[in-house]
LOFI-256464 format. One record per atom (N, C-alpha, C): residue in one letter; x negated, y negated, z negated. Coordinates in steps of 0.001 Angstrom, whole numbers, plus 500000, padded with zeros to 6 digits. Atoms other than C-alpha are relative to their C-alpha. Layout:
BEGIN
AXYZ ...
END
This chain:
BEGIN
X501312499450499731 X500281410727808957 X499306499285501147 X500229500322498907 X499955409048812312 X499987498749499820 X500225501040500481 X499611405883810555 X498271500132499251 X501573499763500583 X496194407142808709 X499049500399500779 X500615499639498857 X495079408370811364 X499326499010500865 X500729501064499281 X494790405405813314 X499536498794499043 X501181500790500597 X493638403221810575 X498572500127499774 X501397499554499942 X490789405418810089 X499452499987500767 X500757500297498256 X489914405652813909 X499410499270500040 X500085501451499605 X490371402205814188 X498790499273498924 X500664500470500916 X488091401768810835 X498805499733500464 X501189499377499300 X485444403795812072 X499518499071501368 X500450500706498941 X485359401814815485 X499506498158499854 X500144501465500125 X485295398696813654 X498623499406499297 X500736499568500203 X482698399984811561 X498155500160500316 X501262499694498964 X480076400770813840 X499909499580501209 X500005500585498597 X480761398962816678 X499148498392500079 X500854501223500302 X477770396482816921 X499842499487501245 X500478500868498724 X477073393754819742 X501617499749501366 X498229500520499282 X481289393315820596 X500382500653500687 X499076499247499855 X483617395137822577 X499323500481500916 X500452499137498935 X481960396415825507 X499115500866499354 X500907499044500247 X479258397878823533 X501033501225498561 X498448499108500765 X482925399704821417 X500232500987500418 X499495499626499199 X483888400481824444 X499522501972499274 X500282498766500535 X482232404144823520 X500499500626499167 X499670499179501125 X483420404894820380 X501185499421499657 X498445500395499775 X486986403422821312 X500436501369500681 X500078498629499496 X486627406458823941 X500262501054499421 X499885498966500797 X485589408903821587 X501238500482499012 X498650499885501353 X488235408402818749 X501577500215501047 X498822500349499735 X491079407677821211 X500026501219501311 X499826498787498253 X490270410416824152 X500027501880499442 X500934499262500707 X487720412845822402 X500727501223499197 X500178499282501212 X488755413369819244 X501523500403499592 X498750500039500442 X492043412313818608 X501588500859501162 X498903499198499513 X493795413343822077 X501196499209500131 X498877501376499891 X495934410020821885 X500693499632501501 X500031500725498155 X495561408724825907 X498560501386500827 X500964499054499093 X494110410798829009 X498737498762500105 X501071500964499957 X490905408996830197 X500220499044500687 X498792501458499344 X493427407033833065 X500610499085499091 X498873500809500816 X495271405943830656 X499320499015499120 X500906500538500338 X492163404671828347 X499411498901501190 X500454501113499267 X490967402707831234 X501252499113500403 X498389501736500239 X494500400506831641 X499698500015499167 X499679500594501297 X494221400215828108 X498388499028499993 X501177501380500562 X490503398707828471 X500338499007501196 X500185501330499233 X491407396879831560 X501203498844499651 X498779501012500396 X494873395447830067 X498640499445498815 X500537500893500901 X492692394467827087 X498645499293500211 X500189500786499040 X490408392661829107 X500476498707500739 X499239500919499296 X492757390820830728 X500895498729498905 X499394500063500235 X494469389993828111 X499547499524498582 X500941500953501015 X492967387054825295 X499515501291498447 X500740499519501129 X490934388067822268 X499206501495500430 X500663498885500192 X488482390747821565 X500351501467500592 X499505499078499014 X488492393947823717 X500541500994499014 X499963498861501417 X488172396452819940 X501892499796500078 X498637499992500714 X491483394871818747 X500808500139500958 X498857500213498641 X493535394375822042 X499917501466500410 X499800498554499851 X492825398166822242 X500810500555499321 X498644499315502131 X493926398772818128 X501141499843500719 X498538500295500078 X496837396959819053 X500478501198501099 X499572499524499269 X497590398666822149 X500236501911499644 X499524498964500210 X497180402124821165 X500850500193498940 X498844499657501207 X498996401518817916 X501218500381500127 X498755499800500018 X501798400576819437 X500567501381501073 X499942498726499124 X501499403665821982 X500592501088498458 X499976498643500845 X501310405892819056 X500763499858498990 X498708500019501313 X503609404552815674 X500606498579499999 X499470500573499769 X504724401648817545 X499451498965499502 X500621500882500184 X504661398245816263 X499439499774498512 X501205499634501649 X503676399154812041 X498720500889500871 X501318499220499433 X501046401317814564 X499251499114500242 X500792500751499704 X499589398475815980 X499803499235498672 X500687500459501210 X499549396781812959 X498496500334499481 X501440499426500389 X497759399153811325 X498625500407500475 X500997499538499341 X495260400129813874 X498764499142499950 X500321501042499784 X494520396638814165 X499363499629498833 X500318499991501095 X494127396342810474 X498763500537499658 X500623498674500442 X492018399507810246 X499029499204501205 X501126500388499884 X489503397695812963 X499602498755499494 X500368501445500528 X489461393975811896 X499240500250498619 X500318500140500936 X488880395073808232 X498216500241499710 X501443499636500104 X485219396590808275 X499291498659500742 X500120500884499613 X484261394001810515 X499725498943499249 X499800501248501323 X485649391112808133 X499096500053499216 X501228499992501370 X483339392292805072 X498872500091500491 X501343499952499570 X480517393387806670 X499436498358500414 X500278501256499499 X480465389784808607 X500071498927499108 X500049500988501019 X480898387969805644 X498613500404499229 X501162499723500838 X478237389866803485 X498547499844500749 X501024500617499516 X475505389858806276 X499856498353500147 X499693501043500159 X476540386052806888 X498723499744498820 X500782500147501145 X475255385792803273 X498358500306499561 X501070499562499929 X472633387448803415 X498696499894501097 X500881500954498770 X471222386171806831 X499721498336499798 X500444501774500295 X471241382525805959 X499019500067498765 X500960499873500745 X469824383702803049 X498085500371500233 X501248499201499796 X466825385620804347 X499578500056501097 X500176500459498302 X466868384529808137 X498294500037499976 X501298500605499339 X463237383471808004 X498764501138500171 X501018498872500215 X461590386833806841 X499889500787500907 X500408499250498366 X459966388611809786 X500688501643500040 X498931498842500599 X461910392268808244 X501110499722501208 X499005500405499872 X464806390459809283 X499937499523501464 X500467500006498904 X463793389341812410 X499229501109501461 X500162498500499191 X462385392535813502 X501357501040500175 X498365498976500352 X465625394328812566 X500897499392501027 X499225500831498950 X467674391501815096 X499190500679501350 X500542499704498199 X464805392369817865 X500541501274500190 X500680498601499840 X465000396087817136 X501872500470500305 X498435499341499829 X469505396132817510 X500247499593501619 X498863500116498633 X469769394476821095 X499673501275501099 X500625499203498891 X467749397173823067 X501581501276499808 X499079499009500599 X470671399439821206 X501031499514500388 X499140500594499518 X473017397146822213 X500479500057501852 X499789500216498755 X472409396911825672 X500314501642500577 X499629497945499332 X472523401378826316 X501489499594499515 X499092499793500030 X475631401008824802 X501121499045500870 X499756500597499263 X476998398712826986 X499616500466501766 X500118498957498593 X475518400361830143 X500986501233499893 X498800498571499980 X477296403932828749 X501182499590500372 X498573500177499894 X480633402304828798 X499734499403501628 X499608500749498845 X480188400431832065 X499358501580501388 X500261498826499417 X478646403685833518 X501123501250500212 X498807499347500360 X481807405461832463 X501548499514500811 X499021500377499220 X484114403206833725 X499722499704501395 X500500500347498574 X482238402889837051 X500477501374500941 X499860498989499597 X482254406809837465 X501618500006499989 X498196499326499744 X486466406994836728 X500263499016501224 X499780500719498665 X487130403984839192 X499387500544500909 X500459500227498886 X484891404650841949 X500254501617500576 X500004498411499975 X485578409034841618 X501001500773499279 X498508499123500782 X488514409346839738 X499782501046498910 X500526498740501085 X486834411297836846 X498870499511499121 X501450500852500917 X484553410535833785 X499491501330499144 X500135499179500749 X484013414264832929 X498738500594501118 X501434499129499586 X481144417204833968 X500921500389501413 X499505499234499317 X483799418340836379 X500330498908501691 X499995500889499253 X483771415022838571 X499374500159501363 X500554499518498493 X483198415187842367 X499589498853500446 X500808501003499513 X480658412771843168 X499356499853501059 X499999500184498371 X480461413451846861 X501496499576500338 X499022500523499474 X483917412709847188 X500630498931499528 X499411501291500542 X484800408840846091 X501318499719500649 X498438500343500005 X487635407187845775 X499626498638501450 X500056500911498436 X487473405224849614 X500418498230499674 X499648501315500192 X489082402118848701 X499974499505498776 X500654500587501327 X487950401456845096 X498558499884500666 X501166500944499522 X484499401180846811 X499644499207500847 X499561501168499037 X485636399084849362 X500482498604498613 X499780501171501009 X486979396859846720 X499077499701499174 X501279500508500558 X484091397060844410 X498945498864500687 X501268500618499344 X481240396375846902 X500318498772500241 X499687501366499559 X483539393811848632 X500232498280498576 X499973501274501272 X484380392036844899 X499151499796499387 X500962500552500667 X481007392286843606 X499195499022501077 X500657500971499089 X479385390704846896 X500729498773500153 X499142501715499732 X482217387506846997 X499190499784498740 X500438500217501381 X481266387546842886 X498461499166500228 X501523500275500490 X477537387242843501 X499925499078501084 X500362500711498851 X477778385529847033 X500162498217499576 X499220500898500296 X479831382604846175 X501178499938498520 X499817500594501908 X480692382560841970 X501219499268499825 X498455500539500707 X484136382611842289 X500182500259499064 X499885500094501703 X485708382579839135 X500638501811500381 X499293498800500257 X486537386508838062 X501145500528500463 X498887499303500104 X489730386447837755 X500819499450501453 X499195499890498590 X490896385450841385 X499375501357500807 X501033498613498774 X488259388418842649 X501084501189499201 X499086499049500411 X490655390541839982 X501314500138500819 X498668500740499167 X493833388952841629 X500000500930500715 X500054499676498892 X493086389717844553 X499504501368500849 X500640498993500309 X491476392749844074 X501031501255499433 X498771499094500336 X494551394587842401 X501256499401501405 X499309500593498549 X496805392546845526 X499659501210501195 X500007499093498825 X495287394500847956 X499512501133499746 X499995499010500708 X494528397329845638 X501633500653500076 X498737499549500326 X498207397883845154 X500843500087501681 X499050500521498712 X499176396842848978 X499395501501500986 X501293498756499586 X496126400122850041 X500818500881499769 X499546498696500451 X497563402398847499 X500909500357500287 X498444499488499884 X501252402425848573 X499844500220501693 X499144499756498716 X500693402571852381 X498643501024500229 X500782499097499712 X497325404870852515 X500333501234499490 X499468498582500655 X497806408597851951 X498919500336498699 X501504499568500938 X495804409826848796 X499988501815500114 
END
């Protein structure tokens, strides 16, 4: 049962998930927090920041990951299966149908009229994961006078090196979980 389950999830997210993984990010949430009850919302954010970190597409590096959380490694399979597949056809049949019909203004209005849709959904998720990092909570019940002290010390400080001087990401990550991890074990929480 727990095999159909996550193919369908995973269908559904693969489905409707337009403009790539961050703008998923949402309805990766929903199916895997929400609905299903799979991962707490901590636990959903390692799973988006391991898949992140961690090559290919954020959708599938999720599938996989919760698959194998939940019916192991036929779980990830299938999860994985259950998002790649919608995806696959759809991207082949528009394909076809865009080279075909690219030039007609329809078609062109319909491209202008998905990124504005694209981009909210991409704010929601990064709005979501801003509120659990920086407050420890992504629900109504979240205490947003009381932040998390040294996640916004690390933010502010890794988005100002980021924007100051364009180091590359993943040493501001580095270094950023380094003294993330060196904080958390000797500060009291």
């Amino acid at each position: 049962m727990i095999y159909l389950q996550l193919f369908f999830s995973f269908f559904q997210i693969g489905l409707f998930s337009f403009g790539g993984g961050y703008a998923a990010l949402p309805l990766i949430q929903d199916q895997v927090v929400t609905i299903n009850h799979w991962l707490s919302m901590q636990e959903f954010a390692d799973v988006v920041t391991i898949s992140q970190m961690t090559p290919g597409p954020i959708a599938i590096n999720a599938a996989t990951f919760v698959g194998i959380q939940m019916g192991g490694t036929m779980g990830a399979v299938i999860a994985t299966a259950g998002c790649v597949t919608p995806s696959a056809a759809i991207s082949l049949l528009l394909a076809f149908f865009y080279y075909k019909y690219k030039n007609l203004s329809l078609v062109k209005g319909i491209m202008s009229g998905l990124r504005p849709a694209v981009v909210g959904l991409i704010t929601s998720a990064g709005i979501s994961l801003t509120i659990l990092a920086l407050f420890n909570g992504a629900d109504k019940n979240t205490d947003y006078y009381n932040p998390d002290l040294i996640s916004v010390v690390l933010f502010t400080v890794g988005l100002f090196i980021l924007r100051k001087w364009k180091i590359n990401p993943i040493i501001i990550m580095a270094g950023a979980g380094i003294i993330g991890g060196i904080l958390y074990s000797v500060v009291p929480q």
